[in-house]
Each structure stands twice: as structure tokens, then as C-alpha cells.
C-alpha positions in Angstrom: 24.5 52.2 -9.8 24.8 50.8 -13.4 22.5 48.5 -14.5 23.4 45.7 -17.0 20.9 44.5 -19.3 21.5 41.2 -21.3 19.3 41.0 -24.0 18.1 37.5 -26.2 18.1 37.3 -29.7 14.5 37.1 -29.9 14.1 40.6 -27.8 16.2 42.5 -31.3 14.5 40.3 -33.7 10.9 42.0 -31.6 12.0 45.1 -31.4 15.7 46.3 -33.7 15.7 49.5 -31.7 15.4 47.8 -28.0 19.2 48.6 -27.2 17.9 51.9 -27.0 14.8 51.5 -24.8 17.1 51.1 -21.4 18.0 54.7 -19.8 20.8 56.7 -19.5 24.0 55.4 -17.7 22.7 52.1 -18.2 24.8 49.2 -20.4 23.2 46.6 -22.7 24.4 43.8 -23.3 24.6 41.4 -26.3 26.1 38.4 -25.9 28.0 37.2 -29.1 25.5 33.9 -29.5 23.3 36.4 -30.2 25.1 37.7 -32.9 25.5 34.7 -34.7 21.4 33.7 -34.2 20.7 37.2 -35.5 23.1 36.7 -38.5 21.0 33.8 -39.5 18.0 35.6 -39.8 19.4 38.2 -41.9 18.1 36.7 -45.7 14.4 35.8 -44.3 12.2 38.0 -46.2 9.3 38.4 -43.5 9.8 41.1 -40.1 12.5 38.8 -38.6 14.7 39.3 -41.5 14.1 43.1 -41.9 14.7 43.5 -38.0 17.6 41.2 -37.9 19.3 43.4 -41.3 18.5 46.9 -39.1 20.1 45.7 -35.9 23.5 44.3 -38.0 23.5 48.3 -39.4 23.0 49.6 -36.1 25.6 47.4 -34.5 28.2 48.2 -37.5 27.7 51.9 -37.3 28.3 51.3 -33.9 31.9 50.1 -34.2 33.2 53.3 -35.1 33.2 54.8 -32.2 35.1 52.3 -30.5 35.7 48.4 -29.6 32.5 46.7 -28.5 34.3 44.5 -26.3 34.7 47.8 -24.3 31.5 49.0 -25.0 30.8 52.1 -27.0 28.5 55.0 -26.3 24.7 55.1 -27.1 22.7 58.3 -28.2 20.1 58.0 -25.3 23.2 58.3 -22.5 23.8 54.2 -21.9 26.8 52.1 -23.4 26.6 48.9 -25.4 29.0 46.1 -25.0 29.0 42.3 -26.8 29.9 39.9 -24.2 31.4 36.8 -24.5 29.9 33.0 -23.0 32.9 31.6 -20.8 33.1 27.8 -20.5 31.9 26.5 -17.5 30.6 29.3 -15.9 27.4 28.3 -15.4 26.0 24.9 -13.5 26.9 21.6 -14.3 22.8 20.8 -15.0 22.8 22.8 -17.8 25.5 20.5 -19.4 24.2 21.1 -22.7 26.4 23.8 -24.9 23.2 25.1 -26.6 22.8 28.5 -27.2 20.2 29.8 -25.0 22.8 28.2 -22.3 25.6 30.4 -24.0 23.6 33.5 -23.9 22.4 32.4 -20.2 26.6 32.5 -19.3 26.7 36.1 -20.3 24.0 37.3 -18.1 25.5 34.9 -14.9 29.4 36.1 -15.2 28.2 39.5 -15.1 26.0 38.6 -11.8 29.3 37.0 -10.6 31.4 40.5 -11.1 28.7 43.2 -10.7 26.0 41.4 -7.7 22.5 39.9 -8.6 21.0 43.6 -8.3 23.2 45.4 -11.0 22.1 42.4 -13.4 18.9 41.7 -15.6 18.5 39.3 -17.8 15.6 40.1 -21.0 14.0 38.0 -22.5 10.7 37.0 -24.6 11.2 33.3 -23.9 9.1 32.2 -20.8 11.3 28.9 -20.4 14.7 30.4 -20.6 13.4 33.2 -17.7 12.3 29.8 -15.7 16.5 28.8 -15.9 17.6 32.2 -15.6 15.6 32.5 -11.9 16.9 28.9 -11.2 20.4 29.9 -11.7 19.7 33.4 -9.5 19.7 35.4 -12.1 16.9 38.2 -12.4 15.3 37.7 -15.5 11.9 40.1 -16.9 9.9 40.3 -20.1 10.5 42.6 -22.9 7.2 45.0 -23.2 7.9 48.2 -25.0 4.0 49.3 -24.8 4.4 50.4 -20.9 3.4 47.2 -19.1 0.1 46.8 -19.4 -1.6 43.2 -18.9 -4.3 41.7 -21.8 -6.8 41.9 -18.2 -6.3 45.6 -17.6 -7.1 46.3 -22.0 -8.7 49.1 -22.6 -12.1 48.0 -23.4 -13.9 51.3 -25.0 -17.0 50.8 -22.7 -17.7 52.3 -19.4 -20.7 52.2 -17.0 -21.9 55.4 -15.2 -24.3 55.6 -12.7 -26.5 58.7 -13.2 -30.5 60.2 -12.1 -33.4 59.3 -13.8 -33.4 62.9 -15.1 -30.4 62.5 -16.3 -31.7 59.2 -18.4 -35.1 61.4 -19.7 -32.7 64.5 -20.7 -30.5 61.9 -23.1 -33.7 60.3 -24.7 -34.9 64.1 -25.3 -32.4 66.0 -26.2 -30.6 63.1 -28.2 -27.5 64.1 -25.9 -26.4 64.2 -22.2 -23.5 66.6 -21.6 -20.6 65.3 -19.6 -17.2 66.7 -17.8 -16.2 63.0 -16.4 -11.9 63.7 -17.0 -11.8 59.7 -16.8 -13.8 59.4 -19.9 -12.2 58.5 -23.5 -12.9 60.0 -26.7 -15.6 57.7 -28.5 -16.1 55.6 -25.5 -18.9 54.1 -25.2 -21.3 55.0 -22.0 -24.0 52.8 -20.5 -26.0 55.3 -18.5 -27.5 53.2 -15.4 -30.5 55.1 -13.5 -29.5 55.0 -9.8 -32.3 54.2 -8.4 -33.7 51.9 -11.0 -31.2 49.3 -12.3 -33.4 48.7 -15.3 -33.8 52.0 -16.4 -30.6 52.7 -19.0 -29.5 54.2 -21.9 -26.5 53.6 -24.3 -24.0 56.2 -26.1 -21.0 57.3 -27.3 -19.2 60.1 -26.3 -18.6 63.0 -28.4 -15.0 64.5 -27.5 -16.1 67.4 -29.9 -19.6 68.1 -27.8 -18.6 67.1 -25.0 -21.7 65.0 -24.5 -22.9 61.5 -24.7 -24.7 61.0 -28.3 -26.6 58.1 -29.6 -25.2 55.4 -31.2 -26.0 55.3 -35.4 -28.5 53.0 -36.1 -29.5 51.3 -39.7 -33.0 49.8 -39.7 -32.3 47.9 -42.7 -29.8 46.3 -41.1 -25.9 46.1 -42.8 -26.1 43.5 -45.6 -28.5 41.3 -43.6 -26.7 42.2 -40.7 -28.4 43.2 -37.3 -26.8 43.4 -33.8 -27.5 40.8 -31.7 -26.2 42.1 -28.6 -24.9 45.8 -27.2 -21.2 45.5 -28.3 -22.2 44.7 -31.6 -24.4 47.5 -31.7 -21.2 49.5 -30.3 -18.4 47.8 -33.4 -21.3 49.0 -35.6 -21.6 52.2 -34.5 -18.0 52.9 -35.1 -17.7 51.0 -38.0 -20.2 53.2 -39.7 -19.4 56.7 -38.5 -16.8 58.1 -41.0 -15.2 60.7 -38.5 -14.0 57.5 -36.8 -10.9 56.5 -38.9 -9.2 53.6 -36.8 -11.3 51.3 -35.3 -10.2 48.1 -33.3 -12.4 45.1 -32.5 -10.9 42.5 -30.2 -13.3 39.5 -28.7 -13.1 35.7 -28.7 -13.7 33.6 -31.6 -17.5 33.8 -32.8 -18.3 37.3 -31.7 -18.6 38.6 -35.1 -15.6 41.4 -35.2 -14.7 40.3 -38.9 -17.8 39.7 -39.9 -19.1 43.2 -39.1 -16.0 44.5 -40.5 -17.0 43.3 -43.6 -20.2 44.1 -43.5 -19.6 47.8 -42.9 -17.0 47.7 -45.3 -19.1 46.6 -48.3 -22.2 48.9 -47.2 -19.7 51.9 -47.3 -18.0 50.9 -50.6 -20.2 49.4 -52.9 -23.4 50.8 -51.3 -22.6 54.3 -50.1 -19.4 55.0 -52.6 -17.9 56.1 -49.6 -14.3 53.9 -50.4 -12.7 53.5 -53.4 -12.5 50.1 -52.4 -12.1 47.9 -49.8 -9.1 46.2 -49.1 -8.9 42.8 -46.4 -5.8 41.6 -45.4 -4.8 39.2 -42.7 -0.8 38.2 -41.7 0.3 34.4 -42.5 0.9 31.8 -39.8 -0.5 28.3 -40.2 -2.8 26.6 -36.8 -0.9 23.6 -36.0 1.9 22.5 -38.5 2.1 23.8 -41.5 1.9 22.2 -44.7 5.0 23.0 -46.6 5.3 25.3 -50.4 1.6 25.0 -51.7 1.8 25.2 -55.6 0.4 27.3 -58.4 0.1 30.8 -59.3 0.5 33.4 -56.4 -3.5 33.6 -56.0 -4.0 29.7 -55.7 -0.7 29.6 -53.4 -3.2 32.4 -51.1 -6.3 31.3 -51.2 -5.9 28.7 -47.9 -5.4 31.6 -45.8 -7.9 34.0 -47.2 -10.6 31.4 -47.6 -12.2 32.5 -44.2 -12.5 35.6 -45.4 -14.4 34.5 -48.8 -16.4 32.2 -46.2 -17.7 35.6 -44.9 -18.1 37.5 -48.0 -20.1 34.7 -49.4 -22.4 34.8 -46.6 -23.3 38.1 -46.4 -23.9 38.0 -50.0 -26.1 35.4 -49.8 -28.0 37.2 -47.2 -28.1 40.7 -49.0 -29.4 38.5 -51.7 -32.2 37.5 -49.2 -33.5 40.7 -48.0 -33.3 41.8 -51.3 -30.4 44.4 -50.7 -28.6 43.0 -53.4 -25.1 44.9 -55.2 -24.8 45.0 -58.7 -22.0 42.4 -58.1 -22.9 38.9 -58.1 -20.4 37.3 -56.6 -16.8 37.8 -54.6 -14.9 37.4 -58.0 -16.8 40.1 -59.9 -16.3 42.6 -57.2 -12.5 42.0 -57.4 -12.4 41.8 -61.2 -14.6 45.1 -60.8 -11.6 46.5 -58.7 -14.1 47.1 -55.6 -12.8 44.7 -53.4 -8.7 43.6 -52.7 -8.1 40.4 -50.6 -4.5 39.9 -50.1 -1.7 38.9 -47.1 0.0 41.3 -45.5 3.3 40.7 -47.1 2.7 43.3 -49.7 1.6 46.5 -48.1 5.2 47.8 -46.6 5.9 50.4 -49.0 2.8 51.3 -50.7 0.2 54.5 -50.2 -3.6 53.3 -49.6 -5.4 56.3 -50.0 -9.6 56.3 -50.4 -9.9 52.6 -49.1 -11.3 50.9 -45.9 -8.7 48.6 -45.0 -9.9 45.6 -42.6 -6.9 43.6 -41.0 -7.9 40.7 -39.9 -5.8 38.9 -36.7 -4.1 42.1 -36.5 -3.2 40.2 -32.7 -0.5 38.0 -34.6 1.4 41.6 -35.8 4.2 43.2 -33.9 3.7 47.0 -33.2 6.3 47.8 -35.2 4.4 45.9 -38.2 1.3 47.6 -37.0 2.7 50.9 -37.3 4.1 49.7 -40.9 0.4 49.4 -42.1 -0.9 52.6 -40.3 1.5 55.1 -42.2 0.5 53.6 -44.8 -3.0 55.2 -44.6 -3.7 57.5 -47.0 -6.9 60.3 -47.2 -10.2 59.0 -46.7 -8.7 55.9 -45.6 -10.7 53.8 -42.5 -8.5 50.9 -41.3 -10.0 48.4 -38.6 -8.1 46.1 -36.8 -9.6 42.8 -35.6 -8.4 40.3 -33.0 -8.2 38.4 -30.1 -5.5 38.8 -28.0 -5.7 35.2 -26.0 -5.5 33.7 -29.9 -1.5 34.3 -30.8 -0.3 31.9 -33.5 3.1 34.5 -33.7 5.9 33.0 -31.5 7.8 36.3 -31.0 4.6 37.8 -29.2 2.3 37.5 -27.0 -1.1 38.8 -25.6 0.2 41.9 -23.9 2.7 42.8 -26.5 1.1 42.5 -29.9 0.8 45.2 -31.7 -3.5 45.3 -31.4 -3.1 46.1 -28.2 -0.3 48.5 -28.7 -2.8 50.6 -30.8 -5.8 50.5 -28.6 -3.4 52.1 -25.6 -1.9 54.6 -27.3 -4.4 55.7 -29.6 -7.2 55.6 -26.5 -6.8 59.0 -25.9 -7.4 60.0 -29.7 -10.6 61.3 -31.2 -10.2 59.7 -34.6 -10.0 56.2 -32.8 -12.4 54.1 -31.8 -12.3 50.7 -29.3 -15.0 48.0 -28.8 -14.2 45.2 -26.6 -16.7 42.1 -27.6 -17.5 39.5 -25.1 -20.7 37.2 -26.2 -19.7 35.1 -28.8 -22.9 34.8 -31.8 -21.8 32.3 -33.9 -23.9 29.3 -32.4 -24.7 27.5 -29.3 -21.6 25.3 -29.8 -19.1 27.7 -30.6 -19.8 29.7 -27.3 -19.7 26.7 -25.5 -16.2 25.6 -26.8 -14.6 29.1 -26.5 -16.0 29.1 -22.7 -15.0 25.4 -22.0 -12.1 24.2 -23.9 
């Protein structure tokens, strides 16, 4: 039976190549309102305005092979048809003639001709699926990363219960073979004893060994840095190994996943000379409502949103300075007049190569996958790129905590040996911000 999916503008303006994510023999449909909301977006110079431009090509190209009132044929074996909004068609409570009301026409006309099973109604907007089930219609989610719920994230830890001898071989031999097929590359492995709950040991594994190592540990600490519980140790651990070339943090607010970043980023670049340079970046959306066209140059218009990134930077200078670990550079603006250190929005990087750089993107949650995968081709050799978030903490309207594109990239690069995963749970910056992130 054909199945006819009708899909909301904000569904293209998430994903451009969505018409194409439906199967073979099915038909999509885009209801002309849809058109028209797309068409508006089509000048804004941000991801909605570059999706919105693709989708217009794709539907223009489309025409040639035929009316799209018909529908026309799509390469992966479905059809695509525009669909009109009829007057009247829908109930008299939605008396309104907005446009989500239009578009919600489409989808119940077709349920009308074709039956409520043959019909589906996509969507990203949670209150528009609440009309669409009042009106009968079946309505469902856009998720193009296979489904899977912010709950069920892959966390990068697992706990195994093993022997006592099992523990002693690990401490000897600095590594513990193991043939578990459920077992991720660079996960890391608490080793439980099973007959004495307090008898442990902590790892990573090594997909290359095939064995659980220890974790890389810095007695100095990372400019002032130490771990303060075991996932830290963990987003150290990977943050410092340079096999490990993608590395995503995600936790709640306060449990140090950009802080750490930066930390391991200046011990790598300024300290080790292992980067060229190290490169932050962080997309732009304001908490609460935004203030408007800030003015000045392009640095003082950017400063706002990177100022919580200088907030860190100054701190852990001030604490290198106090364990005497000190950098030749003095302060943030010598080591980005020094060229060691970059600090700029996302906006920029479509386009460019970044070889030779460890590349820390902060609130990476807020990013679509597509813009994710934007910034990961851009990696270039000797490039380390970690990704920080938290995927409860969405300031992005077209995503949410499933869908983002962090935790796109920690499914489907868990299975990769050049990635890395670290799930942080205990929030370190004080008493008070635990408390508020747990009660509030």
C-alpha cells in the first residue's frame, strides 16, 4: 500500500534532503504553504537559508520531469507531489486560516481519500502533532539518526563484572585482554571484582590490543587541572591521547566538559607543540530574548557570546600561574596576537580546511547534523576536534535532544576507533550549581 507522507516546512528547513529519506513506492508530500514559508527563508544567511536555497534547487530540477501537481518520480523509487490546502476541509475549531492550519488541510484531505493508515503527517513541531492527532490524523517526528532517545545515548562507559584475578592481572600486566562483542572501541571499562564490590579497576579499551589499558594520567595536573571524579578522569584521558581524534563530552551544566577541553587544548598546543593552534568555537543563539544588532567592529559585536569562553581561559591561566606552570603568554590576547589560540563563532568555518589544530566546539547540542558534518570535513591532518554539550540544554528551535547533531556523532561514530565518548554526570562547579541543575 502507498504511503503518503506530508511533510512541514520546518522538517526541509532540518534536513533539505528529507523528501528522499521515505522508501521506495512511497509519495511525499509538500503542501504549497510550505512552499511559500520555505521561500521566505531563502535570503537568511545562517543553515535555514542554505537549506531552504537547496530544497528550491531540488524542487526546480524536479519539474522537469513532469507536473508536480501529478507528482514526479524520485531517485530512491518514491514520487513527490505539492498538494494544495482546500477551504474548509478541516474542522470548524481551527477557524483560523494560519498556515500550519493550511498545511494541516493537506495531510486531512489526503486521510479523507486514501484512509487514516495510508496517511502520515511529519513534523518537528510538538503542538501542531497535538492538532494533527485531534483531528485523526497520524502524525510522527522527523529523526533521521535512527530513533534513538537522549535516555538510551551512548554513554562511552560500561561496567563489567569480573574475578579478583582478573582485577590483580590488570594492575600487573597494565592490561586485561578482552573478547566482550558488546564492547566499543575506546569505551571505557569499570572492572568490578565479583565477589568484592569494592575491589575495582578503571580502563579503556584498546580496539587495537584488544585489551582493557589504563587510563593516561598527568601528576602535574592539566594547567592546574585535576579530576575530581571518574568521568573526568575518563574526558581526560581521551582528551589527551592523540590516537583519539574526535572526542565528544556531553553532561549537565557545571561538570567541567569545556573546561577540560580547554585545558587539554592549551597543554597540547602551547605546552606539548602538539597543535598548530587551538581553535574554540561555539554556534550563536541568545538565552532568553535577544538583544537586537550589537555595535562595533566584528570582534566587539562577538565578544558577548565568546565571553564564557575567555571566563575559562582566564581561569586556568590564573591557575597555571599558581602552580607555577606558567606559558610564555601572559594573557588570552597575547596568545591570539601570537596566532596560538583562534576564538571565533561558527559562522565562518563552512568552506575552510583546518589542518594541525585542536578544534573545541562548544554547545555543539544547539548544531544540526548536517552542520555537524559541515565542521567535521573540515578536519584536516593532525586535526583533534571535541565536541561539548548537553543534550537536555537546546537553545536551537529546529532541534531537539534526540536529534541534534552531538548526538548524531556519538551514534554513528561509536563503533569507530578514532572516536572517543564520555558521558559526565556529577556536576563540579560548586555546591549551588549542582543543586540547581538537580532541582530547578
Amino acid at each position: 500500500m502507498t504511503k503518503f507522507f506530508v511533510l512541514d516546512t520546518n522538517v526541509i528547513l532540518y534536513d533539505p534532503q528529507a523528501i528522499l529519506k521515505f522508501g521506495k513506492g512511497n509519495e511525499v508530500v509538500i503542501p504549497i504553504t510550505v512552499i511559500e514559508e520555505v521561500d521566505r527563508f531563502k535570503k537568511d544567511q545562517n543553515e535555514n537559508g542554505r537549506n531552504a536555497r537547496h530544497f528550491s534547487r531540488m524542487i526546480d530540477e524536479l519539474r522537469n520531469d513532469g507536473h508536480l501537481a501529478e507528482g514526479v518520480n524520485l531517485s530512491n523509487g518514491g514520487r513527490l507531489s505539492v498538494g494544495l490546502s482546500q477551504a474548509n476541509a478541516i474542522s470548524q475549531d481551527l477557524f483560523e486560516n494560519t498556515a500550519d492550519h493550511r498545511i494541516l488541510s493537506v495531510a486531512y484531505t489526503l486521510m479523507r481519500e486514501h484512509g487514516s493508515e495510508a496517511v502520515h503527517f511529519v513534523t518537528k513541531d510538538i503542538n501542531l502533532r497535538i492538532k494533527a492527532d485531534a483531528l485523526g490524523i497520524p502524525s510522527e517526528d522527523y529523526d533521521s539518526s535512527g530513533g534513538i532517545t537522549v535516555d538510551e545515548l551512548y554513554s562511552g562507559i560500561g561496567i563489567f563484572e569480573v574475578s579478583a584475578a582478573d582485577i590483580t592481572t590488570f594492575y600487573a600486566d597494565k592490561k586485561l585482554h578482552m573478547e566482550d562483542p558488546s564492547v566499543f572501541p575506546n569505551q571505557f571499562i569499570i572492572l568490578r571484582d565479583q565477589a568484592n564490590a569494592s575491589h575495582s579497576a578503571i580502563g579503556r579499551f584498546d580496539v587495537r590490543q584488544g585489551a582493557v589499558v589504563p587510563l593516561i594520567r598527568n601528576t602535574e595536573g592539566v594547567w592546574g587541572l585535576h579530576p575530581k571524579n571518574v568521568e573526568q578522569s575518563f574526558a581526560l584521558d581521551l582528551l589527551l591521547n592523540d590516537d583519539i581524534q574526535l572526542v565528544s563530552l556531553v553532561g549537565k551544566a557545571g561538570t567541567g566538559k569545556t573546561l577540560m577541553a580547554l585545558a587539554a587544548g592549551l597543554h597540547k598546543t602551547l605546552d606539548e607543540g602538539r597543535y598548530q593552534k587551538l581553535l574554540v568555537s561555539r554556534p550563536i543563539f541568545p538565552l532568553g530574548k535577544d538583544v537586537g544588532y550589537l555595535p562595533g567592529d566584528i570582534e566587539q559585536k562577538l565578544n558577548p557570546w565568546m565571553q564564557p569562553i575567555f571566563d575559562n581561559i582566564e581561569f586556568l591561566m590564573g591557575g597555571a600561574e599558581r602552580s607555577h606552570r606558567r606559558s610564555a603568554a601572559r594573557s588570552v590576547q597575547e596568545l591570539i596576537s601570537q596566532g596560538m589560540l583562534n576564538i571565533e563563532p561558527l559562522t565562518y568555518i563552512r568552506g575552510r580546511s583546518i589542518p594541525n589544530q585542536f578544534l573545541i566546539v562548544d554547545e555543539a547540542q544547539n548544531l544540526t547534523p548536517h552542520e555537524i558534518k559541515t565542521i567535521l570535513t573540515r578536519a584536516g591532518d593532525n586535526t583533534k576536534i571535541v565536541l561539548t554539550g548537553d543534550p537536555y540544554q537546546i537553545d536551537n528551535p529546529y532541534v531537539d535532544s534526540a536529534s541534534n547533531g552531538l548526538a548524531h556523532v556519538i551514534e554513528r561514530f561509536k563503533g569507530e576507533d578514532i572516536n572517543g565518548t564520555v558521558n559526565l554526570v556529577k556536576g563540579e562547579r560548586s555546591p549551588l550549581a549542582e543543586l540547581a541543575s538537580n532541582l530547578l
